[in-house]
PDB file of N, CA, C and O in Angstrom:
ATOM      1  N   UNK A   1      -5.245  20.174 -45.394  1.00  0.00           N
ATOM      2  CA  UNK A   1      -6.635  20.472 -45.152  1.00  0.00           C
ATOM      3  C   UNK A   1      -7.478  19.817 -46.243  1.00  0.00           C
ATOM      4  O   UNK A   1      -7.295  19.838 -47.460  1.00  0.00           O
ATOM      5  N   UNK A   2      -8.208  19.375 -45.707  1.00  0.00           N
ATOM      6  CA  UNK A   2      -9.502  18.332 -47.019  1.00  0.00           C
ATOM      7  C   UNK A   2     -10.494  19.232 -46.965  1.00  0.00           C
ATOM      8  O   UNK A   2     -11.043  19.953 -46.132  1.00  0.00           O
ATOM      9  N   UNK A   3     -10.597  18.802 -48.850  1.00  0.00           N
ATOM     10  CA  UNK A   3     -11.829  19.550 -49.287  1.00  0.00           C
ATOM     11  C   UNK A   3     -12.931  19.378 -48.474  1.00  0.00           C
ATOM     12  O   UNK A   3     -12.987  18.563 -47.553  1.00  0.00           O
ATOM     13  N   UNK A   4     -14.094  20.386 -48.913  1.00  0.00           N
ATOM     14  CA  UNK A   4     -15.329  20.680 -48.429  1.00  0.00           C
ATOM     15  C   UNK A   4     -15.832  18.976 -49.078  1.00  0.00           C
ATOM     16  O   UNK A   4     -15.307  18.308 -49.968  1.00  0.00           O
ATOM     17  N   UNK A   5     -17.258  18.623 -48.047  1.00  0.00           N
ATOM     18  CA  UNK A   5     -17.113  17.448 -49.188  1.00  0.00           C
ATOM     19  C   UNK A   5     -18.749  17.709 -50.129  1.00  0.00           C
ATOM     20  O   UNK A   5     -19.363  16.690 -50.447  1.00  0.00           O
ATOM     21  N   UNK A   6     -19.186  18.735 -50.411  1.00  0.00           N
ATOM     22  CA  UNK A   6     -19.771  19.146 -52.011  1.00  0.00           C
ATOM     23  C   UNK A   6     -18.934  19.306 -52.656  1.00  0.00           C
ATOM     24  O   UNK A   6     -19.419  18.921 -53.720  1.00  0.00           O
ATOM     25  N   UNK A   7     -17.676  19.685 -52.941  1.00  0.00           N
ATOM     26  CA  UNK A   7     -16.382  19.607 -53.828  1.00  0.00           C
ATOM     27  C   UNK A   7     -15.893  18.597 -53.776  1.00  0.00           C
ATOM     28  O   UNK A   7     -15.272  18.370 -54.815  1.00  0.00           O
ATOM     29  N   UNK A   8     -15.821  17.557 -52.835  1.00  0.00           N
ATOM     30  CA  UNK A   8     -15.374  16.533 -52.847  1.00  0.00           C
ATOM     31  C   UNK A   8     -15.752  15.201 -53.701  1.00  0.00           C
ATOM     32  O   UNK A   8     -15.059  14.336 -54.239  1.00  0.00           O
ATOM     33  N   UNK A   9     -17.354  15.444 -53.575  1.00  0.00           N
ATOM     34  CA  UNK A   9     -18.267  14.593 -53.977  1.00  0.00           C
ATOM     35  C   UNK A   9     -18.347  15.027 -55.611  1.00  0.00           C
ATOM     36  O   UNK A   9     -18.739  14.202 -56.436  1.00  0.00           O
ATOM     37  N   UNK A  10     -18.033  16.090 -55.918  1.00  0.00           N
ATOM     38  CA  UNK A  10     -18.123  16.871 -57.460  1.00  0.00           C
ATOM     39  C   UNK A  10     -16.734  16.052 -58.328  1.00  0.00           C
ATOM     40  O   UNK A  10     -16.690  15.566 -59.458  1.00  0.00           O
ATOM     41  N   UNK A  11     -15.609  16.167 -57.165  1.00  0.00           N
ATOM     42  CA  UNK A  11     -14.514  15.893 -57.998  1.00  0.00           C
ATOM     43  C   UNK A  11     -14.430  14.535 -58.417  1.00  0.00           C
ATOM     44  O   UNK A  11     -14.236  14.160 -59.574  1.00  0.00           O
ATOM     45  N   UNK A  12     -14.622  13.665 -57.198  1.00  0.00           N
ATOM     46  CA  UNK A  12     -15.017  12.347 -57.170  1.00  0.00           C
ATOM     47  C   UNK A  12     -15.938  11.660 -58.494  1.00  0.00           C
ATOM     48  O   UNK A  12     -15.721  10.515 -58.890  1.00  0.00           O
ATOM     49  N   UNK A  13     -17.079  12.633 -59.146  1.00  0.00           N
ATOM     50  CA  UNK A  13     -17.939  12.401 -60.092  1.00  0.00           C
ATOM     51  C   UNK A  13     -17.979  12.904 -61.469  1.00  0.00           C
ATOM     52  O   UNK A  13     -18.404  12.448 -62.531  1.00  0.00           O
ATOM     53  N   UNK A  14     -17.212  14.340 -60.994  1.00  0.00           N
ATOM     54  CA  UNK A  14     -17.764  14.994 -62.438  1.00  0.00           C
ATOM     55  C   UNK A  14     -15.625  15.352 -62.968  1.00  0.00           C
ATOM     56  O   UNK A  14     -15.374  15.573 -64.152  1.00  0.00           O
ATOM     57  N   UNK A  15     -14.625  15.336 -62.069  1.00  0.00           N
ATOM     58  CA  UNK A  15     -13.840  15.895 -62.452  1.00  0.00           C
ATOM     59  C   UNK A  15     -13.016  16.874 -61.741  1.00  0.00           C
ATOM     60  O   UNK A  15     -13.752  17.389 -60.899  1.00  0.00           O
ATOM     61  N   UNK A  16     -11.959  17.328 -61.682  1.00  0.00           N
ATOM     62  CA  UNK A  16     -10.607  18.235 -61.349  1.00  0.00           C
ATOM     63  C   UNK A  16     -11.537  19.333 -61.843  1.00  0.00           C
ATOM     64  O   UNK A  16     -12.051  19.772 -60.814  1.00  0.00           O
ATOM     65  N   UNK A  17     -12.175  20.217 -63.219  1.00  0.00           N
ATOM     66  CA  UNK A  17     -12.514  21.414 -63.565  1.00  0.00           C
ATOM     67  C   UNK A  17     -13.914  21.401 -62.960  1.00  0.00           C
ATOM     68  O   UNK A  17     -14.409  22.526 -62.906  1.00  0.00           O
ATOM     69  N   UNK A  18     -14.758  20.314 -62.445  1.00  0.00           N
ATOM     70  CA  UNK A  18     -16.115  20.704 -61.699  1.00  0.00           C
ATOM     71  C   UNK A  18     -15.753  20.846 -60.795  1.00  0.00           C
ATOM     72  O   UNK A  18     -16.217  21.912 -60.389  1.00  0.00           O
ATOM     73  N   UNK A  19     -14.947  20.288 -59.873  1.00  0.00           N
ATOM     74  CA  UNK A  19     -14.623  21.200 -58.449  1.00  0.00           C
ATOM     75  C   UNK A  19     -14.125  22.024 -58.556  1.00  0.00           C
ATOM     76  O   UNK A  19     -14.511  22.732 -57.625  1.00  0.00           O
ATOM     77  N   UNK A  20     -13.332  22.615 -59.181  1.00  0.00           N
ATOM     78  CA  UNK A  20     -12.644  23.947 -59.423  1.00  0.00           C
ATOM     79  C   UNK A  20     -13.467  24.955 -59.462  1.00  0.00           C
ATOM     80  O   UNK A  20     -13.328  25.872 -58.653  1.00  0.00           O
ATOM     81  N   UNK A  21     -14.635  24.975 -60.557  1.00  0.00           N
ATOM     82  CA  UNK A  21     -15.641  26.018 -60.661  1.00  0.00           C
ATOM     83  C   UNK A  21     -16.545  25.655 -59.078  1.00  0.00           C
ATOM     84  O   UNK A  21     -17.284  26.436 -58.478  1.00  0.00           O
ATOM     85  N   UNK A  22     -16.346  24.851 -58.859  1.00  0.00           N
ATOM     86  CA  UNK A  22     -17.663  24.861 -57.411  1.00  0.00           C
ATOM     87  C   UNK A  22     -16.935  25.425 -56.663  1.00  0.00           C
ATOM     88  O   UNK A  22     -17.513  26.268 -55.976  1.00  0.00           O
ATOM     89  N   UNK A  23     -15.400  25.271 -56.417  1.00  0.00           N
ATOM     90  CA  UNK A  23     -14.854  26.080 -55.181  1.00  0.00           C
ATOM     91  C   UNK A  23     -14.745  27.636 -55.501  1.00  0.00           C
ATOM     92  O   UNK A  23     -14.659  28.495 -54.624  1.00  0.00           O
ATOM     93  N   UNK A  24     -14.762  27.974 -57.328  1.00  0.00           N
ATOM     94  CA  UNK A  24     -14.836  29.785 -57.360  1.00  0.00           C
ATOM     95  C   UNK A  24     -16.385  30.296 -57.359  1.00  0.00           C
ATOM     96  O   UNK A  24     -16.851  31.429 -57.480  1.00  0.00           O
ATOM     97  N   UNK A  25     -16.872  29.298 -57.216  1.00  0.00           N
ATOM     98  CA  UNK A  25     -18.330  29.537 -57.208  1.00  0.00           C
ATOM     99  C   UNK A  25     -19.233  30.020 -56.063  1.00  0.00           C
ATOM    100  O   UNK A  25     -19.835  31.067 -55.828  1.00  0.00           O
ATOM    101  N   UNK A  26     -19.063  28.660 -55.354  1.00  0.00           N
ATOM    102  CA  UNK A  26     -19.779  28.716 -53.713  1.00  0.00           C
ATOM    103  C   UNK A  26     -19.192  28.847 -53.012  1.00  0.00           C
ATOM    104  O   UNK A  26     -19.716  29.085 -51.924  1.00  0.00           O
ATOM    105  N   UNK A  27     -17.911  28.805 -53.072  1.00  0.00           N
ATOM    106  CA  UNK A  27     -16.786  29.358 -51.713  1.00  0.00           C
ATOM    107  C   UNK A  27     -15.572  30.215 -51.837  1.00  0.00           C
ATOM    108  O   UNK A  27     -14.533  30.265 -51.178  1.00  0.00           O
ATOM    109  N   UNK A  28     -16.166  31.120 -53.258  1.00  0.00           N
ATOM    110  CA  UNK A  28     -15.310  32.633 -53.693  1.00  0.00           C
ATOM    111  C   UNK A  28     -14.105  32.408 -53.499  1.00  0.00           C
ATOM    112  O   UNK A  28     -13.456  33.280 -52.921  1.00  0.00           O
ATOM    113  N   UNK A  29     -13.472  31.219 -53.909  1.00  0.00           N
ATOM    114  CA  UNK A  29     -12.037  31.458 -54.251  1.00  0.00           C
ATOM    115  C   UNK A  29     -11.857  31.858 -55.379  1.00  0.00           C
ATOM    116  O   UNK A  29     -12.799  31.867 -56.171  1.00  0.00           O
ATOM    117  N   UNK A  30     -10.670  32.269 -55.723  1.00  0.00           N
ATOM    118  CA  UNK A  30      -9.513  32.482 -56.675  1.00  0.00           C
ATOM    119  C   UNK A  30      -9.388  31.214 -57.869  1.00  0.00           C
ATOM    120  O   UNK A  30      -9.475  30.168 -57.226  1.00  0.00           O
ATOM    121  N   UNK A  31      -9.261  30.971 -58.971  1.00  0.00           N
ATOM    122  CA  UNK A  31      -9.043  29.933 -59.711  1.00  0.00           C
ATOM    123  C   UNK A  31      -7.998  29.331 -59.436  1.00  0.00           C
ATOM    124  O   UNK A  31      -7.667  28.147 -59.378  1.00  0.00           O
ATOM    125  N   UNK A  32      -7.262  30.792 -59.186  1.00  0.00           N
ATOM    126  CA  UNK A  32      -5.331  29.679 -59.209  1.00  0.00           C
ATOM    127  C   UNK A  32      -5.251  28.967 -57.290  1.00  0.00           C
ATOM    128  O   UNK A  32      -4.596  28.091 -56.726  1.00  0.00           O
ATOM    129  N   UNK A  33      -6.238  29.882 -56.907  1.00  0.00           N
ATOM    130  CA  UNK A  33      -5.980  28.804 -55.153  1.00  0.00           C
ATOM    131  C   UNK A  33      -6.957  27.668 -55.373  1.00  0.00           C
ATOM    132  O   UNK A  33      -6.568  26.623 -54.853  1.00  0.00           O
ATOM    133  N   UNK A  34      -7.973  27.596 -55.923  1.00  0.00           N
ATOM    134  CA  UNK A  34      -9.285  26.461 -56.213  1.00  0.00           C
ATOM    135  C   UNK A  34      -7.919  25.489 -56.832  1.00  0.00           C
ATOM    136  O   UNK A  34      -7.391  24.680 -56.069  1.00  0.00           O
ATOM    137  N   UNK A  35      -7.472  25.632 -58.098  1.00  0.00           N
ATOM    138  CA  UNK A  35      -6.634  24.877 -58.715  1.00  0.00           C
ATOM    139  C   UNK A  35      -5.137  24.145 -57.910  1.00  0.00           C
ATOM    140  O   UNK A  35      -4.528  23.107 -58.166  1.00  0.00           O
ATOM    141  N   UNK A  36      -4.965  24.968 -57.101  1.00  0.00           N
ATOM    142  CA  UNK A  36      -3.470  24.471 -55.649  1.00  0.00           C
ATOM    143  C   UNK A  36      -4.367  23.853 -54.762  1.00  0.00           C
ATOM    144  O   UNK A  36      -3.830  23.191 -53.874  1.00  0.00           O
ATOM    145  N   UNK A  37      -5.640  23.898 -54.771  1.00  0.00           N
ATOM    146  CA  UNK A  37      -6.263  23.375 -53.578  1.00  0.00           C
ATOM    147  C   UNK A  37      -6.679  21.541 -53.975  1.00  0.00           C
ATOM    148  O   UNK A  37      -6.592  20.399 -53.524  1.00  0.00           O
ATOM    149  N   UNK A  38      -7.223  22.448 -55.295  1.00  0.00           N
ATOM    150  CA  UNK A  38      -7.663  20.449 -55.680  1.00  0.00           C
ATOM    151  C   UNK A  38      -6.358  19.299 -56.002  1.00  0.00           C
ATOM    152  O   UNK A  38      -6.146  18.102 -55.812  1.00  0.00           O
ATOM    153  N   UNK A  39      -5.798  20.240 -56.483  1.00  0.00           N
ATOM    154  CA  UNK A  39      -4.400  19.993 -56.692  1.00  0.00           C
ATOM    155  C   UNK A  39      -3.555  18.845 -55.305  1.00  0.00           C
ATOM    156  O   UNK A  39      -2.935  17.782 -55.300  1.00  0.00           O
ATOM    157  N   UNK A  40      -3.989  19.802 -54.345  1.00  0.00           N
ATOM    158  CA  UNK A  40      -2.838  19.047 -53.124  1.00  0.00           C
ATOM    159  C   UNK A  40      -3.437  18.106 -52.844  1.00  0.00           C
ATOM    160  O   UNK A  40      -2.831  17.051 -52.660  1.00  0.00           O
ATOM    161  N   UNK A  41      -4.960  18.184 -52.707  1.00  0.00           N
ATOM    162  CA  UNK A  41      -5.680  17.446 -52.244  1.00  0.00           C
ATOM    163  C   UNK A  41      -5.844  15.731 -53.056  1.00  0.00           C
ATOM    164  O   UNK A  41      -6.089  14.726 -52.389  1.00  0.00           O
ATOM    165  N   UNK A  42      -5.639  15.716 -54.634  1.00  0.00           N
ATOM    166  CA  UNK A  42      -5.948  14.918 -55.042  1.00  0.00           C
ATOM    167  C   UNK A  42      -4.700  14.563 -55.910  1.00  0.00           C
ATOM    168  O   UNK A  42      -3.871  15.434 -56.170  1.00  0.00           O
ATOM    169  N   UNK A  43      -4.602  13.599 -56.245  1.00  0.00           N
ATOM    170  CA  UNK A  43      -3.714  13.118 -57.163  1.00  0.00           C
ATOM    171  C   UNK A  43      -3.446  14.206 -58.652  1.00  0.00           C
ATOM    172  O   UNK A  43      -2.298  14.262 -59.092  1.00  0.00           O
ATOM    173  N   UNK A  44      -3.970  14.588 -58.978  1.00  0.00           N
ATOM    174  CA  UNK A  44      -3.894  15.772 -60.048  1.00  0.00           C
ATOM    175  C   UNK A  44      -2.928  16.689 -60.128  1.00  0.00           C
ATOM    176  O   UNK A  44      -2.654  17.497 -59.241  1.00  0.00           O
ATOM    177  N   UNK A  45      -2.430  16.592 -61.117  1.00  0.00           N
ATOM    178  CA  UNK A  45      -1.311  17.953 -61.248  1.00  0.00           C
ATOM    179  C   UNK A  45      -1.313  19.070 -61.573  1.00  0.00           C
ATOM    180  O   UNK A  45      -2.303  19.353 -62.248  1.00  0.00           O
ATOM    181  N   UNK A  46      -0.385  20.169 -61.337  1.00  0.00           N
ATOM    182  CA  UNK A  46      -0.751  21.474 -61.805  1.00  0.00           C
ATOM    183  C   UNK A  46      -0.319  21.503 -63.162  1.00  0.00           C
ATOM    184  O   UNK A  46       0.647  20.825 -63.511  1.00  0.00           O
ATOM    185  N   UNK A  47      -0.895  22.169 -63.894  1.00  0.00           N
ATOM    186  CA  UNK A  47       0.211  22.313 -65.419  1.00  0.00           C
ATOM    187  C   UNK A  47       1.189  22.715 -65.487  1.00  0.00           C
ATOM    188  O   UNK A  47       1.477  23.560 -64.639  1.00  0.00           O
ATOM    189  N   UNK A  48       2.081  22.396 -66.368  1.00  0.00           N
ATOM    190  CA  UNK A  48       3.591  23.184 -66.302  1.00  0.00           C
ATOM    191  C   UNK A  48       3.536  24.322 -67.302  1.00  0.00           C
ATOM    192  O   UNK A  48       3.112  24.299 -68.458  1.00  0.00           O
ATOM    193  N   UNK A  49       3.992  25.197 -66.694  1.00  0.00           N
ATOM    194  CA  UNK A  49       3.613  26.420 -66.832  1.00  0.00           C
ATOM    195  C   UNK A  49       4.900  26.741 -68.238  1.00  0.00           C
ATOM    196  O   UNK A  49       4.498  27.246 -69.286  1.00  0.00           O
ATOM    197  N   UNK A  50       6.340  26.389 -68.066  1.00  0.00           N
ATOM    198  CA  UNK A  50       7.152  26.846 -68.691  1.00  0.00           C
ATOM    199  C   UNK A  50       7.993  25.866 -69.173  1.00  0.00           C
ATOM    200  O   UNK A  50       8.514  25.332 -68.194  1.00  0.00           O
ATOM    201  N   UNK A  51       8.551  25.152 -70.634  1.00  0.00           N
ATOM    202  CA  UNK A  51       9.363  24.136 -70.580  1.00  0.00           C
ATOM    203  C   UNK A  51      10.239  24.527 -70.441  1.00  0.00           C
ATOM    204  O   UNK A  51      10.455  25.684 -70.803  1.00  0.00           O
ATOM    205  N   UNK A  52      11.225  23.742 -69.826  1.00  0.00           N
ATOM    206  CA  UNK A  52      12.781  23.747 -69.590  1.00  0.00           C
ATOM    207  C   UNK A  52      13.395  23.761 -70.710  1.00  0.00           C
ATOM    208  O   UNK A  52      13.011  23.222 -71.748  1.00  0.00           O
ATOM    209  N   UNK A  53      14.777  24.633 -70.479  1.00  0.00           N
ATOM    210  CA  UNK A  53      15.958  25.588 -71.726  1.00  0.00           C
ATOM    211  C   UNK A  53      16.089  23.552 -71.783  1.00  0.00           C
ATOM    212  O   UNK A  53      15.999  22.701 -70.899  1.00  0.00           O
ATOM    213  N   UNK A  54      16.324  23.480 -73.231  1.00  0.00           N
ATOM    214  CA  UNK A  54      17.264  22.664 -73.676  1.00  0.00           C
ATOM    215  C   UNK A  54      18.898  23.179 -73.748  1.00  0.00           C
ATOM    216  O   UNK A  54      19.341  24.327 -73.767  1.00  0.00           O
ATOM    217  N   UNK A  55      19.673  21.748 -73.783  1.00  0.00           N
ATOM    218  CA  UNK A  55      20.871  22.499 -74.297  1.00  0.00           C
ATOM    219  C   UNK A  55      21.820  22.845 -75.062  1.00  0.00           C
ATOM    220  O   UNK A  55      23.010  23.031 -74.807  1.00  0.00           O
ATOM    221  N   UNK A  56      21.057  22.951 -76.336  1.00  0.00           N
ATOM    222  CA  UNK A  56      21.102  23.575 -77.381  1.00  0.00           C
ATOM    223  C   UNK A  56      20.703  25.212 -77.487  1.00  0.00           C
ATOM    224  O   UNK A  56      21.203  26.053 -78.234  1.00  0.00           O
ATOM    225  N   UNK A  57      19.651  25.374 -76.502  1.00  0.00           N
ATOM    226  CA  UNK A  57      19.465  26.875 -76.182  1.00  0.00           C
ATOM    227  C   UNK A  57      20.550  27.306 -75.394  1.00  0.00           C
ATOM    228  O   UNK A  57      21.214  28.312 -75.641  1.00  0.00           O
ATOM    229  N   UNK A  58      20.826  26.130 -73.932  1.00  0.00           N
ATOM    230  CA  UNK A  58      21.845  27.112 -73.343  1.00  0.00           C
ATOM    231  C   UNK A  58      23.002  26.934 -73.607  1.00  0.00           C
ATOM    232  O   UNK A  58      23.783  27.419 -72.788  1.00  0.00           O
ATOM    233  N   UNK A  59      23.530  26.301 -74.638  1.00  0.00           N
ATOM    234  CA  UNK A  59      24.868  26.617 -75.129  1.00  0.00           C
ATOM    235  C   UNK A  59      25.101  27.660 -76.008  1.00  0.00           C
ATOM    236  O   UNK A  59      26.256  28.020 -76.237  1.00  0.00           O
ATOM    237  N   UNK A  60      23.830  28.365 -76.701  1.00  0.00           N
ATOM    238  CA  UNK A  60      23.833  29.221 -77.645  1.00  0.00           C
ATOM    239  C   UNK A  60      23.917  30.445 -76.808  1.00  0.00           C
ATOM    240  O   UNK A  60      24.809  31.274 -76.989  1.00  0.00           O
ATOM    241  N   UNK A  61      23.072  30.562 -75.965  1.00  0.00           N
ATOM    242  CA  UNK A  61      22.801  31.397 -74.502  1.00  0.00           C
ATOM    243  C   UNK A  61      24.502  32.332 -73.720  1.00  0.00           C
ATOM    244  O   UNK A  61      24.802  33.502 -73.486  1.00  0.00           O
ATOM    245  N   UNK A  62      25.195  30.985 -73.568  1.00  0.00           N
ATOM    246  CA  UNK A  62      26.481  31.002 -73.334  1.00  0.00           C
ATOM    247  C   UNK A  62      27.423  31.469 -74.089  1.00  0.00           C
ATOM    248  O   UNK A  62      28.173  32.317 -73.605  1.00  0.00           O
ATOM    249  N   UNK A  63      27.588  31.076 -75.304  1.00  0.00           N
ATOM    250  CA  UNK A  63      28.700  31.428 -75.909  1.00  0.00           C
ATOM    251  C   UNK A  63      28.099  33.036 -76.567  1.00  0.00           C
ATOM    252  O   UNK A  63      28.873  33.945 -76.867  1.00  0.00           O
ATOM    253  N   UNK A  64      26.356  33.138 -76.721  1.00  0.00           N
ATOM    254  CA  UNK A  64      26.575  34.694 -77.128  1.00  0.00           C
ATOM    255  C   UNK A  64      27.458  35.788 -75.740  1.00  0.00           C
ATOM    256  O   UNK A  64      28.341  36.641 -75.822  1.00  0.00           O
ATOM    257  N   UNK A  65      26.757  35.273 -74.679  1.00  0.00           N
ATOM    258  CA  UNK A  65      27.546  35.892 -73.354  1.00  0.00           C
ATOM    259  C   UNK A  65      28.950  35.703 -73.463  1.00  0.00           C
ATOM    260  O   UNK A  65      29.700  36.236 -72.645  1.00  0.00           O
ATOM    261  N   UNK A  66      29.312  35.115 -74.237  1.00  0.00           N
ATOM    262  CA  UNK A  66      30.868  34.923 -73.971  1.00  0.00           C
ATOM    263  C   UNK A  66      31.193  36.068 -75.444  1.00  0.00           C
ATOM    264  O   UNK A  66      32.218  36.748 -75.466  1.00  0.00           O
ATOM    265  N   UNK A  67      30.645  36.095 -76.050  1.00  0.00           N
ATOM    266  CA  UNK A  67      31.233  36.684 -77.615  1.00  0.00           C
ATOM    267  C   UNK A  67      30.856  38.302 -77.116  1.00  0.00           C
ATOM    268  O   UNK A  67      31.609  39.267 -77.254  1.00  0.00           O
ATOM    269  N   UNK A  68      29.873  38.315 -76.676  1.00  0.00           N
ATOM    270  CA  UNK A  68      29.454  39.772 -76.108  1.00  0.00           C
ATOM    271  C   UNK A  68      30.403  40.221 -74.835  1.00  0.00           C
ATOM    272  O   UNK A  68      30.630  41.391 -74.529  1.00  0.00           O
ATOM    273  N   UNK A  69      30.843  39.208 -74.244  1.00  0.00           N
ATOM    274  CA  UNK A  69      31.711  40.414 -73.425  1.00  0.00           C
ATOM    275  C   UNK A  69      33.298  40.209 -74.191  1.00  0.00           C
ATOM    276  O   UNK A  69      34.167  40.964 -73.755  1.00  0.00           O
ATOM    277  N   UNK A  70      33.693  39.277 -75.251  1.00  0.00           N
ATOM    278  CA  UNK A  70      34.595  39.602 -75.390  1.00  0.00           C
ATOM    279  C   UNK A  70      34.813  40.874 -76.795  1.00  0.00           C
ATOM    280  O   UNK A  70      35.849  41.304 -77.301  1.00  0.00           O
ATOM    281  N   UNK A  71      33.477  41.163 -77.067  1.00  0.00           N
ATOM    282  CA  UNK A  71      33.307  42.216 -77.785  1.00  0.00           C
ATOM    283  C   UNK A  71      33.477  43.725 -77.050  1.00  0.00           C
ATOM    284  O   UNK A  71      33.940  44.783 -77.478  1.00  0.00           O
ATOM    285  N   UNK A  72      32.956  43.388 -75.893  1.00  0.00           N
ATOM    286  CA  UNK A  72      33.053  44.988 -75.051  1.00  0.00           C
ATOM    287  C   UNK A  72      34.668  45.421 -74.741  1.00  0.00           C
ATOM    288  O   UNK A  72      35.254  46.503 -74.790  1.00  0.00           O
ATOM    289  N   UNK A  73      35.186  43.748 -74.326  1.00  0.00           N
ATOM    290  CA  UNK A  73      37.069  43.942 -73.808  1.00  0.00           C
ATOM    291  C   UNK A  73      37.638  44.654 -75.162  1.00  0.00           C
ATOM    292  O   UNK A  73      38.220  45.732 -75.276  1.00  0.00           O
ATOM    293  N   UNK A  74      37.354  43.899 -75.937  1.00  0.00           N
ATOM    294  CA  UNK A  74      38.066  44.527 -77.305  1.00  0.00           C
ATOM    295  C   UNK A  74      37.612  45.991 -77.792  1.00  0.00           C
ATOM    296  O   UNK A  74      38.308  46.717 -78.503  1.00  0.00           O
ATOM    297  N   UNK A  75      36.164  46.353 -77.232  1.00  0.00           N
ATOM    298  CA  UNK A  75      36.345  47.918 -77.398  1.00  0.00           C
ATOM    299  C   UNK A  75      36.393  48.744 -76.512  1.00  0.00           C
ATOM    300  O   UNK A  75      36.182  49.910 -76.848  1.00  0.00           O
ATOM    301  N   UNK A  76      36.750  48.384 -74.742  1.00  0.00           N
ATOM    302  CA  UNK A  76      37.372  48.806 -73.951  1.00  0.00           C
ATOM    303  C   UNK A  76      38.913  49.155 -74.343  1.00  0.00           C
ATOM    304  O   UNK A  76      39.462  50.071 -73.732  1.00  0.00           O
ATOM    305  N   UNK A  77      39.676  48.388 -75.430  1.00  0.00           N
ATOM    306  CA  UNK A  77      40.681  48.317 -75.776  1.00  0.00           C
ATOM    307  C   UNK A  77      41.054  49.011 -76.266  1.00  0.00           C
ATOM    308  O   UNK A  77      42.176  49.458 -76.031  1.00  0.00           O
ATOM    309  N   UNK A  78      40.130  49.518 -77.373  1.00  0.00           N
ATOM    310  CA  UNK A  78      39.882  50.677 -78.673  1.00  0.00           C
ATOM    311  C   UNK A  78      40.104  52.186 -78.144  1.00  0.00           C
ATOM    312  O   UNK A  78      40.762  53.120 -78.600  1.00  0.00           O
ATOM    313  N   UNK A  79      39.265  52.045 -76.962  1.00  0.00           N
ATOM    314  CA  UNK A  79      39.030  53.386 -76.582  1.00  0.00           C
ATOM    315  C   UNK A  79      40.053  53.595 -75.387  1.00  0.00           C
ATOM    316  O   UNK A  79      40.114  54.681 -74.810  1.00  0.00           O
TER     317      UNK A  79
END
């Protein structure tokens, strides 16, 4: 679906964040749907919200999971 074209003509001139506020503005959207909307519509991306585990995190990640359950076997053992 294509933008309205007063948002169209905004983004075209002023920017990705002037259409954004014109679509929560004059046509009461939501920021985060204004932002998926200009988004699909135009070459623009969404931000990335979360960086990806390196793997140095998830090997650390892993082997605590591994030391922690072989901590529980060994006091399953105990008891």
């Amino acid at each position: 679906m294509r933008l309205p074209e007063d948002v169209e003509s905004v983004l075209n001139v002023r920017g990705e964040k002037a259409a954004i506020a014109l679509l929560c503005r004059q046509h009461e959207m939501s920021r985060g749907a204004a932002m998926a909307w200009v988004a699909a519509c135009s070459g623009w991306r969404l931000p990335v919200v979360a960086k990806p585990l390196s793997k140095v995190k998830i090997a650390a990640l892993l082997t605590g999971a591994f030391v922690a359950g072989m901590l529980l076997a060994a006091l399953e053992k105990l008891f």
